[in-house]
C-alpha atoms as one frame of an Amber mdcrd trajectory, in Angstrom:
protein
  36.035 -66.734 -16.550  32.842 -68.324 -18.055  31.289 -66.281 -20.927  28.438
 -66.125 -20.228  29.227 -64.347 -16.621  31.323 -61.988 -18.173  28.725 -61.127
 -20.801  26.082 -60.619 -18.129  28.346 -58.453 -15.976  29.208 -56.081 -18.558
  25.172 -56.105 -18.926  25.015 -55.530 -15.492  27.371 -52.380 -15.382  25.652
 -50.856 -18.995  22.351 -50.680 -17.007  23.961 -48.795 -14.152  25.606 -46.713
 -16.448  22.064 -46.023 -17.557  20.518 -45.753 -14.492  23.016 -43.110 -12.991
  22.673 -41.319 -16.543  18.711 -41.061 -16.444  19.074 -40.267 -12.137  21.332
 -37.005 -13.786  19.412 -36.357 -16.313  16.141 -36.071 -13.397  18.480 -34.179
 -11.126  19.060 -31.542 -14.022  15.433 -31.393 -14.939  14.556 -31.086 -11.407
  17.165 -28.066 -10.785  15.928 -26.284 -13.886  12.397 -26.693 -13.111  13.508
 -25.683  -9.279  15.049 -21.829 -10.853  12.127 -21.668 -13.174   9.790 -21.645
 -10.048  11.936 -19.228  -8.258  12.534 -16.964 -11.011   8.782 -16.760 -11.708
   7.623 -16.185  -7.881  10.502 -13.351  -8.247   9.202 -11.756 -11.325   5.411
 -12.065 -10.029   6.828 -10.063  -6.398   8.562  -7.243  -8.222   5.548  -6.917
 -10.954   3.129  -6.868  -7.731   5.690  -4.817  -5.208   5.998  -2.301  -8.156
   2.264  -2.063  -8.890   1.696  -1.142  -5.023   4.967   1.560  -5.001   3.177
   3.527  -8.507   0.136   3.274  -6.797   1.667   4.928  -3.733   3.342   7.322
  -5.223   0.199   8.739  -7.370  -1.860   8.800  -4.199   0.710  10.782  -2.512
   1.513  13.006  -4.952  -2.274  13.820  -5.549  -2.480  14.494  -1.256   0.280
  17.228  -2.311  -0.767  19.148  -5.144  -4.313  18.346  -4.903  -4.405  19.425
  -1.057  -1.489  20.249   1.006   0.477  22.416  -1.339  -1.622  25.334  -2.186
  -2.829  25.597   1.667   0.745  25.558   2.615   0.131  22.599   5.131   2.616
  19.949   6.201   2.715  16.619   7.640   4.979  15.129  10.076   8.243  13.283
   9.271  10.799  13.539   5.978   7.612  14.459   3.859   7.206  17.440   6.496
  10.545  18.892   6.860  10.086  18.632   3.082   7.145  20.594   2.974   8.041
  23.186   5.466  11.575  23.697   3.967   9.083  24.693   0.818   7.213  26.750
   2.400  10.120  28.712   3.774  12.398  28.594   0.939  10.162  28.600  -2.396
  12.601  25.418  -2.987  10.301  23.445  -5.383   9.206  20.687  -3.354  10.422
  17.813  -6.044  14.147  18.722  -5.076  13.453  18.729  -1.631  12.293  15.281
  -1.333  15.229  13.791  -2.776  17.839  15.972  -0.773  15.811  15.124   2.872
  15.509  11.690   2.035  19.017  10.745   1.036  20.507  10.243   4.490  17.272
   7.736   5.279  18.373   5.844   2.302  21.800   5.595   3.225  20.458   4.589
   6.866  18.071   1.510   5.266  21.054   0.561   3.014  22.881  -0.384   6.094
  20.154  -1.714   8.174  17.299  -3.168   5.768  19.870  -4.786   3.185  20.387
  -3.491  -0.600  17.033  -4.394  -2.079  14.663  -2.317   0.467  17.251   0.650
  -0.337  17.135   0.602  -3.974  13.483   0.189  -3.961  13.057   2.955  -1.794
  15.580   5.048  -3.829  13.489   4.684  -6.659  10.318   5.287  -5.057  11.709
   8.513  -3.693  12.400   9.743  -7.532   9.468   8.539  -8.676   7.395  10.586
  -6.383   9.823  13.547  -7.096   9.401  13.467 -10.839   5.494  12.985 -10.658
   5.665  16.459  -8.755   7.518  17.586 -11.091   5.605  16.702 -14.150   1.857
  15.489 -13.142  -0.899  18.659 -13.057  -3.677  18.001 -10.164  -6.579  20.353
  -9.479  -6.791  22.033  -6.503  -9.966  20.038  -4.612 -10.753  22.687  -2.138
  -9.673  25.548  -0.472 -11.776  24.349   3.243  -9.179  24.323   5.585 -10.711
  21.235   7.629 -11.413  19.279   4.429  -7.146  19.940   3.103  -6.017  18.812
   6.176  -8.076  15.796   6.504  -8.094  14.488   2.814  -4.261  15.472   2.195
  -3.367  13.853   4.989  -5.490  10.503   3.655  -3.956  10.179   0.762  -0.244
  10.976   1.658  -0.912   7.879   4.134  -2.186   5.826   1.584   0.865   6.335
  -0.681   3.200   5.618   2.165   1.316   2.751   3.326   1.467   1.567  -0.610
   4.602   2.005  -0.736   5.552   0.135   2.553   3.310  -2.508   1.243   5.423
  -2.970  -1.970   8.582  -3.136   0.194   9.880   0.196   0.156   9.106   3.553
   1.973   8.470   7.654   0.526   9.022   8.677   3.784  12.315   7.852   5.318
  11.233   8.789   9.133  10.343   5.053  10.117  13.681   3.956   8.693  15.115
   6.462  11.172  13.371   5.663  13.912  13.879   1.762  13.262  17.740   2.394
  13.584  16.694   4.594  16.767  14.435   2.182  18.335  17.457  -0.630  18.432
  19.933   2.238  19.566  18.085   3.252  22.779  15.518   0.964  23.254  12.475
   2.439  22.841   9.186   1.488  20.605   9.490   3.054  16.845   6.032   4.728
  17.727   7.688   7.103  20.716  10.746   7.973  18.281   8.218   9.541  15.521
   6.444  11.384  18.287   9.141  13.311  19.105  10.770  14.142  15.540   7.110
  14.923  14.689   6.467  17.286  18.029  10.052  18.998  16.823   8.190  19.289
  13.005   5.322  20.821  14.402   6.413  22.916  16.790   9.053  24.405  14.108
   5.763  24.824  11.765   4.302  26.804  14.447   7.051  29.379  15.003   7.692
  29.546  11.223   4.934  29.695   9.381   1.568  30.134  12.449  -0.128  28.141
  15.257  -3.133  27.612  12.990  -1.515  25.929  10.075   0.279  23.763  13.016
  -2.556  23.253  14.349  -3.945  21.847  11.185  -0.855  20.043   9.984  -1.474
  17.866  13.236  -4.759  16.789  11.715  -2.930  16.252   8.099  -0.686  14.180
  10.287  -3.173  11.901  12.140  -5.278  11.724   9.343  -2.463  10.268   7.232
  -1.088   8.341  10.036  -4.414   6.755  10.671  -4.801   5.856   7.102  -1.195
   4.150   6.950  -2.461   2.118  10.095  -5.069   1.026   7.920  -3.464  -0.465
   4.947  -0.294  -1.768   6.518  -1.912  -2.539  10.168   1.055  -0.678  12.068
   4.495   0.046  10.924   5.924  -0.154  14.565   4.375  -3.908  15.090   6.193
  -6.807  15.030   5.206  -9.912  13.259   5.275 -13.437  15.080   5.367 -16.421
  12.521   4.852 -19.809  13.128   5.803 -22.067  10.029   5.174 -25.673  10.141
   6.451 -27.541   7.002   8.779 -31.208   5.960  11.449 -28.738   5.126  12.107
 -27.129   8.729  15.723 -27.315   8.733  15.962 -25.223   5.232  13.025 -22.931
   7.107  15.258 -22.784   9.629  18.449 -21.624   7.740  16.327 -19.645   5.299
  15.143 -17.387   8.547  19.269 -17.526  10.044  20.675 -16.434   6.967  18.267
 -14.575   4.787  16.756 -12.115   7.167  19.500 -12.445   9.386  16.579 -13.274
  12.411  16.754 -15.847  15.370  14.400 -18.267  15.667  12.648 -20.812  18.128
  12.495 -24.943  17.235   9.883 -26.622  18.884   9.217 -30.037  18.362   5.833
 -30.978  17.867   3.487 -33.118  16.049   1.095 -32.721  12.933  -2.471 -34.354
  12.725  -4.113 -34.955   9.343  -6.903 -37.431   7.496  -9.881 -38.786   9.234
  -8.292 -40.961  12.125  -6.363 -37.764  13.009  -2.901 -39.839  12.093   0.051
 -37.797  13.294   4.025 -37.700  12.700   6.687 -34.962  14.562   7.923 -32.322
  13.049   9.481 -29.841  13.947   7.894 -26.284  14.189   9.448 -22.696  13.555
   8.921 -19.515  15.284   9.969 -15.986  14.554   9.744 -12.575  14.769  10.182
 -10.185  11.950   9.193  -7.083  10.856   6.120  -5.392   8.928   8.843  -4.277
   6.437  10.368  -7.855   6.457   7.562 -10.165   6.032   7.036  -9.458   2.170
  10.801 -10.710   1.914   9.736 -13.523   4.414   6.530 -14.826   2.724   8.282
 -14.809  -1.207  11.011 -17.117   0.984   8.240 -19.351   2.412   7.322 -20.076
  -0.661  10.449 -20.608  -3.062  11.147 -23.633  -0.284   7.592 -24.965   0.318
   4.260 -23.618  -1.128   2.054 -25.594   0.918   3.494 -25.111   4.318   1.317
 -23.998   7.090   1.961 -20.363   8.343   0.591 -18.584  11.098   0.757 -14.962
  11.443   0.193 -13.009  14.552   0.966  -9.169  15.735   3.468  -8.271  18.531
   2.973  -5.300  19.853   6.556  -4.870  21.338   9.603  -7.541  22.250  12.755
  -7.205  24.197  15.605  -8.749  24.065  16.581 -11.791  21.425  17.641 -10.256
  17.805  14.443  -7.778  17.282  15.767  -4.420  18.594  19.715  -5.270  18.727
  20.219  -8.006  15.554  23.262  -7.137  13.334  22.902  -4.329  10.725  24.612
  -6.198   8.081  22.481  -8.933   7.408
């Protein structure tokens, strides 16, 4: 073989020894820079998701010693049986909220996935110590005012709380796991565990503390409406990104969700240019979409989302998708 030919082939086959090297060497970089990213939206969602449960769990504790405690007034759900249990009993209240709420957090374990139960586990003791350690004044004594401002901050502490991906109030994890059982909106289960509350409250302790827990109750429940915008809604989201098919998977196999492919187009710069793509549609959760969104991003930060409330949904994997996800 001529020299020279064999000299430039082994020339040849040293630069794509090179090449492939530096292509690894980019892959690596890339895949380290890739976990960097994710690791730092992680740490930024847990700083801000625990921020919003300490904030919820002051407010709430200060609508129970401040307000609710002294005046021997419930509200509805775990935090009620809680407080009437307390009120019956002399049971310091701090215990109490652990013991009701265990079941719930057993329940969320196996229907809301690991994270949601250990955040909500922790929650739960952190609003138990703080009643057991923190001193508030007592406000007022107006019976009218108690029930009204008690009953705004408990809801602002749950709604916190919900807002930072767990819950200090297991009743809406119960009446998710209801609401997929037999059908019916989240909204009519609470009703009727709450009517049950009240109506124990009533015989127990007197119509006119009943009477005024209801107000504690709508006051808070109105309040919770107002930071989280309805736990019993659904969430419809539209994503529209280049990396559908991970979107796609993400959706299948992270939140355990179905979801709709539609194929569309996108328009963009001045002559309105356009290319197909296609588009993502599902349905999730108030309690999901904090998981959803920190998802979203760790695949593509700049794709186009577009968030809309459901007020109910039947069929599909909303009420009846597996528990195990």
């Amino acid at each position: 073989m001529d020299p020279y030919w064999t000299q430039m082939r082994i020339l040849t086959m040293v630069e794509q020894g090179q090449l492939q090297e530096e292509v690894k060497i980019k892959q690596s970089e890339y895949k380290i820079a890739k976990k960097q990213r994710e690791f730092k939206l992680m740490l930024v969602r847990y700083l801000k998701d625990f921020g919003l449960i300490s904030l919820g769990i002051i407010s709430a504790s200060f609508g129970f010693k401040g307000f609710l405690l002294t005046n021997h007034f419930i509200d509805g759900g775990a935090t009620g049986i809680s407080l009437l249990i307390s009120a019956l009993t002399k049971i310091p209240l701090y215990i109490l909220i652990i013991g009701v709420n265990i079941p719930f957090v057993v329940l969320a374990y196996n229907i809301l996935g690991r994270t949601f139960a250990i955040k909500t586990a922790l929650a739960i003791t952190g609003l138990a110590v703080c009643l057991a350690t923190l001193q508030f004044p007592d406000i007022t004594h107006d019976s009218l005012l108690v029930a009204l401002f008690g009953g705004f901050f408990l809801g602002a502490g749950i709604g916190l709380s919900v807002r930072g991906g767990a819950v200090i109030d297991g009743t809406e994890v119960l009446a998710i796991y209801l609401s997929r059982k037999l059908g019916t909106t989240i909204g009519d289960v609470i009703i009727i565990i709450n009517v049950l509350i009240f109506s124990t409250a009533a015989y127990f302790l007197s119509i006119e503390i009943a009477l005024y827990s209801m107000i504690t109750y709508l006051s808070a429940s109105k309040t919770l409406d107002f930071i989280i915008e309805g736990i019993d809604e659904y969430i419809g989201v539209t994503i529209i990104s280049p990396q559908s098919e991970k979107m796609r998977r993400m959706v299948i196999e992270s939140l355990g969700r179905g979801v709709t492919v539609y194929n569309g187009k996108r328009g963009f710069g001045k002559k309105g240019d356009s290319d197909e793509i296609d588009i993502i549609y599902t349905v999730v959760t108030r309690l999901e979409l904090n998981k959803l969104n920190t998802e979203i991003e760790k695949i593509d930060a700049n794709a186009f989302v577009v968030m809309s409330s459901v007020k109910d949904t039947k069929g599909g994997m909303i009420k009846k998708r597996p528990f195990n996800h």
